[in-house]
N, CA, C and O atoms as a GROMACS GRO file, in nm:
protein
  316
    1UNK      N    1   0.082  -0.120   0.000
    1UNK     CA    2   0.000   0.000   0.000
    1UNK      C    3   0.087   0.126   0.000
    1UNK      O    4   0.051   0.227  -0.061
    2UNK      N    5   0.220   0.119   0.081
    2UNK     CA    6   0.333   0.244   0.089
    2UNK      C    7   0.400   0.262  -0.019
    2UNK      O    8   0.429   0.376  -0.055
    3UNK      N    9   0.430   0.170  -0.078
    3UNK     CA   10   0.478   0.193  -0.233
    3UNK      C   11   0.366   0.234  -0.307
    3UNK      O   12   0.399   0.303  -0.402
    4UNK      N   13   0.267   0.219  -0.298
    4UNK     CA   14   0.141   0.257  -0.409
    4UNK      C   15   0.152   0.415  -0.391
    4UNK      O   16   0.206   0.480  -0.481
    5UNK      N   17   0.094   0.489  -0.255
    5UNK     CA   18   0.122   0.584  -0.266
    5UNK      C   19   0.199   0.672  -0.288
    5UNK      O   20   0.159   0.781  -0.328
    6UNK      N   21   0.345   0.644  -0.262
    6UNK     CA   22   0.490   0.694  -0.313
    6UNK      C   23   0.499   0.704  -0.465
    6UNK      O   24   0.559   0.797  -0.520
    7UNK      N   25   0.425   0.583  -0.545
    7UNK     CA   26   0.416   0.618  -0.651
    7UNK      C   27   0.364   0.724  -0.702
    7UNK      O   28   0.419   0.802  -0.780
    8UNK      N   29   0.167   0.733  -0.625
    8UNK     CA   30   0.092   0.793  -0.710
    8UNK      C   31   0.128   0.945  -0.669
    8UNK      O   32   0.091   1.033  -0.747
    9UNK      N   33   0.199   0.983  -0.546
    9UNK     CA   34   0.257   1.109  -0.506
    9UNK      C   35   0.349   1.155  -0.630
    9UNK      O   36   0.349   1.253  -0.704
   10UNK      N   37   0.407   1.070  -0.622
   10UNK     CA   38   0.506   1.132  -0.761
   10UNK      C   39   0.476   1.131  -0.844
   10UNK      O   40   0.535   1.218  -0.908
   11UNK      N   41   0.383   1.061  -0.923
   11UNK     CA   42   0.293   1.130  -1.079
   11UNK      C   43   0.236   1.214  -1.064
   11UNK      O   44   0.220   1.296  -1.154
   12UNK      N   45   0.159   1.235  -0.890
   12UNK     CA   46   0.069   1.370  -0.918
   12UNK      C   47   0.155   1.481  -0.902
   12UNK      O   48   0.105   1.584  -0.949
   13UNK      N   49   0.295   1.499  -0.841
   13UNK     CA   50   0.392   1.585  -0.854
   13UNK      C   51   0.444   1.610  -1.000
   13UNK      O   52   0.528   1.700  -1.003
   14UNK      N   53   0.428   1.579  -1.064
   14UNK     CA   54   0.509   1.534  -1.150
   14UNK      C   55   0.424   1.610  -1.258
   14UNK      O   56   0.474   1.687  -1.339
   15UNK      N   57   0.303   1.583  -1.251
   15UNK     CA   58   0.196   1.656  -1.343
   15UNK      C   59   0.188   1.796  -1.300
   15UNK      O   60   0.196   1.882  -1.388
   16UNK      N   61   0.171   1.833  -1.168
   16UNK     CA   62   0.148   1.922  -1.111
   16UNK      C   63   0.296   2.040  -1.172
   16UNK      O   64   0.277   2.155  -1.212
   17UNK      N   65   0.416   1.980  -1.166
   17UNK     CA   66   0.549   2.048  -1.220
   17UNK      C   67   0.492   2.068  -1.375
   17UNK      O   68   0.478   2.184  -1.416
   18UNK      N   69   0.469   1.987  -1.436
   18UNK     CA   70   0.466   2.014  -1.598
   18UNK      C   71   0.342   2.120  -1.636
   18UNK      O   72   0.335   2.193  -1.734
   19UNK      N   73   0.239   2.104  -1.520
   19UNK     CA   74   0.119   2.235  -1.552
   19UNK      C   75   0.162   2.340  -1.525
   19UNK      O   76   0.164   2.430  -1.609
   20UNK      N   77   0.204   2.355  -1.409
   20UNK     CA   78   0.285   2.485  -1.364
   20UNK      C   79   0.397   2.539  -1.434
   20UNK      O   80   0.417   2.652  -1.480
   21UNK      N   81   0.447   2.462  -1.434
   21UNK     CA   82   0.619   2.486  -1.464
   21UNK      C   83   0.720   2.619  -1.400
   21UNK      O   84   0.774   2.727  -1.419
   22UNK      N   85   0.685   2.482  -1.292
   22UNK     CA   86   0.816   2.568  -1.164
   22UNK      C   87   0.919   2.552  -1.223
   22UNK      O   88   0.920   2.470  -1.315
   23UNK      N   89   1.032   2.621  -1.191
   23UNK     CA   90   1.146   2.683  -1.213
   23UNK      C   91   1.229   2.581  -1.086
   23UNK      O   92   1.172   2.541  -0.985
   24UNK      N   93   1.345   2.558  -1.114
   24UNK     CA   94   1.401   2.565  -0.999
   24UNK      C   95   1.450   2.694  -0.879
   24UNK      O   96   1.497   2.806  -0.902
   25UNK      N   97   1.418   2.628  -0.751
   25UNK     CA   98   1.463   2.763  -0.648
   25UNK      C   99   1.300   2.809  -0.613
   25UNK      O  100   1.292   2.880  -0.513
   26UNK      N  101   1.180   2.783  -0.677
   26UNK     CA  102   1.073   2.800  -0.645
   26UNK      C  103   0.953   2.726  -0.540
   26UNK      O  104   0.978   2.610  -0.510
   27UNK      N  105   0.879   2.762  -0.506
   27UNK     CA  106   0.832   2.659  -0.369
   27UNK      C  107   0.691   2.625  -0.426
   27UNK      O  108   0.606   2.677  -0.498
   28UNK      N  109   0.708   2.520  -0.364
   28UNK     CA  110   0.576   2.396  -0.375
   28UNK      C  111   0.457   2.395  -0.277
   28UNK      O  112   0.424   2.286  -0.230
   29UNK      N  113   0.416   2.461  -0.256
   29UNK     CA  114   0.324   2.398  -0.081
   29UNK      C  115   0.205   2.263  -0.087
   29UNK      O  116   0.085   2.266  -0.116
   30UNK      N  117   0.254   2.201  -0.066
   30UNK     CA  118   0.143   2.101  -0.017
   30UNK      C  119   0.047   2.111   0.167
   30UNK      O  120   0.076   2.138   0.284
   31UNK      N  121  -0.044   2.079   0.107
   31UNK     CA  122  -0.084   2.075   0.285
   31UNK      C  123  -0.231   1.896   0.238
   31UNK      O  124  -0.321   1.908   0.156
   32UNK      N  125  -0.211   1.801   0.296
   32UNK     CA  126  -0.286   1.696   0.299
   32UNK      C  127  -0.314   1.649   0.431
   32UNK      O  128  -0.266   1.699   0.533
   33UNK      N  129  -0.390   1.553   0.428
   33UNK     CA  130  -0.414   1.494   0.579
   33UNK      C  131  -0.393   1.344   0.545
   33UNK      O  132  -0.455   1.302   0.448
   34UNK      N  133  -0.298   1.246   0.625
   34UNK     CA  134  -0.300   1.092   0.617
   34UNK      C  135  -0.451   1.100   0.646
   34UNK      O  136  -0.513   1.083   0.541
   35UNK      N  137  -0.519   1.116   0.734
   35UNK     CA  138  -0.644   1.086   0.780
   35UNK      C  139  -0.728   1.043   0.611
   35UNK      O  140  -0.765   0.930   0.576
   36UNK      N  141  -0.736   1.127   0.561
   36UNK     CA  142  -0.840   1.166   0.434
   36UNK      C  143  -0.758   1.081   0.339
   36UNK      O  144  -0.815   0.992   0.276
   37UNK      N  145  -0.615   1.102   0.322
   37UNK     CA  146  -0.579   0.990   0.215
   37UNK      C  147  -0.597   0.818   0.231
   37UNK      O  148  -0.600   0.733   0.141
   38UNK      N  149  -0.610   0.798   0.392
   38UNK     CA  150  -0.657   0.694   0.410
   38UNK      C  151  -0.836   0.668   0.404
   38UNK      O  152  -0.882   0.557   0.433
   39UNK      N  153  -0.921   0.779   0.364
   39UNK     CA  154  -1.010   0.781   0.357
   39UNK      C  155  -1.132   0.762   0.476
   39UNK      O  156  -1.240   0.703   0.476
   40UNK      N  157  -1.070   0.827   0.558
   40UNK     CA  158  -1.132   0.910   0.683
   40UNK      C  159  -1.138   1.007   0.676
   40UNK      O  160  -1.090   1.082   0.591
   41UNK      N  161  -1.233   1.042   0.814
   41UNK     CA  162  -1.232   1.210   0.849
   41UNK      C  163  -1.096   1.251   0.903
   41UNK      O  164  -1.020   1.188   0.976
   42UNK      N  165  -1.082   1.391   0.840
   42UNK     CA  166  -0.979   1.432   0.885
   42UNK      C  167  -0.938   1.472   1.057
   42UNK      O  168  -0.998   1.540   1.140
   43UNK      N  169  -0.810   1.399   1.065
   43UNK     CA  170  -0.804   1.402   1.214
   43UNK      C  171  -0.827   1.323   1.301
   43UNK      O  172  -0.803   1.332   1.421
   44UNK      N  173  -0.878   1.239   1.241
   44UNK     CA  174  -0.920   1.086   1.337
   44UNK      C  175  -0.837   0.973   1.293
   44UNK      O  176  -0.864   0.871   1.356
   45UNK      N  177  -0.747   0.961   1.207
   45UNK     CA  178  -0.644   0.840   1.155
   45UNK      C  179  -0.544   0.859   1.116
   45UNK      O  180  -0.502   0.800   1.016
   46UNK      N  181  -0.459   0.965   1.196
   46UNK     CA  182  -0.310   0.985   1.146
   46UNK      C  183  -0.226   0.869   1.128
   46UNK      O  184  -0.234   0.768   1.198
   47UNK      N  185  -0.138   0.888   1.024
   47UNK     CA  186  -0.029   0.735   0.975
   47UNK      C  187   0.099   0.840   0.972
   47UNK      O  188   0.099   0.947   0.911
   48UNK      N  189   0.196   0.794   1.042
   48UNK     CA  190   0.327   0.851   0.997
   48UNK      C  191   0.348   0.763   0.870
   48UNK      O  192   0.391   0.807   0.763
   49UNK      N  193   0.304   0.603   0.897
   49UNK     CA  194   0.358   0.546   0.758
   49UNK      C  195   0.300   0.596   0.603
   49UNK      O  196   0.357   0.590   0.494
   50UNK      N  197   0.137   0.658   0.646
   50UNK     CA  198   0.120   0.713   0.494
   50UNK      C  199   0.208   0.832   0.504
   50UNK      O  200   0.275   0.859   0.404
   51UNK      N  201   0.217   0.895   0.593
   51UNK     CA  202   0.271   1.062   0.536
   51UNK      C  203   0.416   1.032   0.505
   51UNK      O  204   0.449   1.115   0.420
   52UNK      N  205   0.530   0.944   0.536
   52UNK     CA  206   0.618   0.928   0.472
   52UNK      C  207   0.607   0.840   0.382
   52UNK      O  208   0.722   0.797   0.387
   53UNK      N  209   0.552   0.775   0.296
   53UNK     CA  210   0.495   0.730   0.179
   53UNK      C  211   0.464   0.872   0.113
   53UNK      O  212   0.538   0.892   0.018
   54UNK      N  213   0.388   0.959   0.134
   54UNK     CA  214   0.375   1.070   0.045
   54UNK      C  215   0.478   1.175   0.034
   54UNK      O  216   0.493   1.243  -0.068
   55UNK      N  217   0.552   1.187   0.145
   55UNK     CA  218   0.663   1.282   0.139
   55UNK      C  219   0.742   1.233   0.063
   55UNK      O  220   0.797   1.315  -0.010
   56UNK      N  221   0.776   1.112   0.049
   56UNK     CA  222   0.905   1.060  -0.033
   56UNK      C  223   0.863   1.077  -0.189
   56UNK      O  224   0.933   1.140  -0.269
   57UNK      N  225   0.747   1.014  -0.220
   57UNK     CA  226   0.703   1.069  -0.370
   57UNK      C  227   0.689   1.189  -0.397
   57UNK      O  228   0.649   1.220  -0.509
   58UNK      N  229   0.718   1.283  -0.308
   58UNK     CA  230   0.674   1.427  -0.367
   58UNK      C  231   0.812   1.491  -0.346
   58UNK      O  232   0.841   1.578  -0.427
   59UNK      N  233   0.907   1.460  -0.243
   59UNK     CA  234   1.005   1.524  -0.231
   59UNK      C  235   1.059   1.477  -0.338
   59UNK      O  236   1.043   1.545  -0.440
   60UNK      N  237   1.146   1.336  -0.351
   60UNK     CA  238   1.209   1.282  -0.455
   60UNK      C  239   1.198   1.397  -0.585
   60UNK      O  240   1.291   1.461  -0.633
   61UNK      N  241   1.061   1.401  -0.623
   61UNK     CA  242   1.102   1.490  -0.738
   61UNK      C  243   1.072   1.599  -0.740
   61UNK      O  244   1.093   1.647  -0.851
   62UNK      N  245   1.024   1.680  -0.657
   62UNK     CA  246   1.130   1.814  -0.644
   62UNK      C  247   1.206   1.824  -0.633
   62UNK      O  248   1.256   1.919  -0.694
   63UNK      N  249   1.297   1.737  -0.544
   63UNK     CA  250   1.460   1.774  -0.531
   63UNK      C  251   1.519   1.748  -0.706
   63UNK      O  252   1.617   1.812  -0.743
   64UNK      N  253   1.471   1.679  -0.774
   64UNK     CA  254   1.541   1.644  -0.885
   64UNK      C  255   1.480   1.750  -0.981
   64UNK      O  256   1.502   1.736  -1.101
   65UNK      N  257   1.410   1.845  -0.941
   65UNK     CA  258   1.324   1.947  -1.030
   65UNK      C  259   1.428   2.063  -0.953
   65UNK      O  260   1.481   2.140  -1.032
   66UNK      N  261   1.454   2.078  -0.844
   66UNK     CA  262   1.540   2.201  -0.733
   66UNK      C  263   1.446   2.273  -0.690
   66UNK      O  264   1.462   2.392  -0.665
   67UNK      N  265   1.328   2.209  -0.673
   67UNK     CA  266   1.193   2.327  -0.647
   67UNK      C  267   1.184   2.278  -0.492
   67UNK      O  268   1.156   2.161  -0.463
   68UNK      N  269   1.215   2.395  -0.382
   68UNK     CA  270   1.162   2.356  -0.284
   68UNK      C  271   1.013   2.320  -0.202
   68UNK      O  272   0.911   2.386  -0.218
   69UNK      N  273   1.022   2.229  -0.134
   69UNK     CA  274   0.915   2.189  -0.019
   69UNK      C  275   0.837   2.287   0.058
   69UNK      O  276   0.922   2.349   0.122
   70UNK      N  277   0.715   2.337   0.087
   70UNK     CA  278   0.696   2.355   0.194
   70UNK      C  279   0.574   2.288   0.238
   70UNK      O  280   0.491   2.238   0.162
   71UNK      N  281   0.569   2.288   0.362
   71UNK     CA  282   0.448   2.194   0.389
   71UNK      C  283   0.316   2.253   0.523
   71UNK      O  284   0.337   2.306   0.632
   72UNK      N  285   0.183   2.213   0.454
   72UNK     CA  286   0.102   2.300   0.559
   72UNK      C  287   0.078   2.177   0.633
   72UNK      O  288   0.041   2.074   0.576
   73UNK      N  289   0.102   2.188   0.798
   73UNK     CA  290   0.084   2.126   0.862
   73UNK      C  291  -0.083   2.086   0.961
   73UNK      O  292  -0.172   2.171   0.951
   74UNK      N  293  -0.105   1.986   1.030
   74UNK     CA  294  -0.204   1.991   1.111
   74UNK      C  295  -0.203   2.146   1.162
   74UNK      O  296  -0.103   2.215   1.146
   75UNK      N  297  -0.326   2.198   1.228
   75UNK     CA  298  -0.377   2.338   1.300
   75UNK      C  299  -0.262   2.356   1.408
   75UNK      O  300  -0.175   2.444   1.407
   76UNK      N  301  -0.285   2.220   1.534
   76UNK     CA  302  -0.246   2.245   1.641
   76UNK      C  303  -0.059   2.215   1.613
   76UNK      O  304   0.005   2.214   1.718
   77UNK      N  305   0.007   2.196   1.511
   77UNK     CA  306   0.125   2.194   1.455
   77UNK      C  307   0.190   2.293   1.434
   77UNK      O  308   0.311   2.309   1.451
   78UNK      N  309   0.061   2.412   1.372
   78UNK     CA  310   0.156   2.547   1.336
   78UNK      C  311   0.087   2.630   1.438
   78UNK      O  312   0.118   2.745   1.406
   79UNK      N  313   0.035   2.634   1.509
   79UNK     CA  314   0.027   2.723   1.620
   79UNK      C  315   0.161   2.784   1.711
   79UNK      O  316   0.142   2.861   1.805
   0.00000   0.00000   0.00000
């Protein structure tokens, strides 16, 4: 299932770079919830194992694009 999503993170990165067409040195923001990608309500089923399954497909190719990361976190995270 962790490889599935690592994959499908990085095609949807991947599409997302070619619509846009970031530059390198430019920023990305993602903000998702494991909860909802596991197909719950958000906030009730955190996975570190999905969210590093998705970080790795999305970082991987930005770093190979030079487009930086940023990431919107849970509420009580960026407080």
């Amino acid at each position: 299932m962790y490889e599935e999503l690592t994959t499908q993170a990085k095609q949807a990165v991947t599409e997302l770079l070619d619509a846009a067409k970031l530059k390198p040195g430019k920023i990305f923001v993602v903000g998702c919830s494991s909860s909802e990608i596991l197909g719950e309500k958000i906030g009730t089923h955190s996975s570190v194992e999905v969210a590093e399954a998705v970080f790795e497909g999305i970082h991987s190719v930005l770093h190979e694009h030079g487009v930086e990361l940023a990431a919107q976190c849970c509420e009580h995270l960026n407080r």
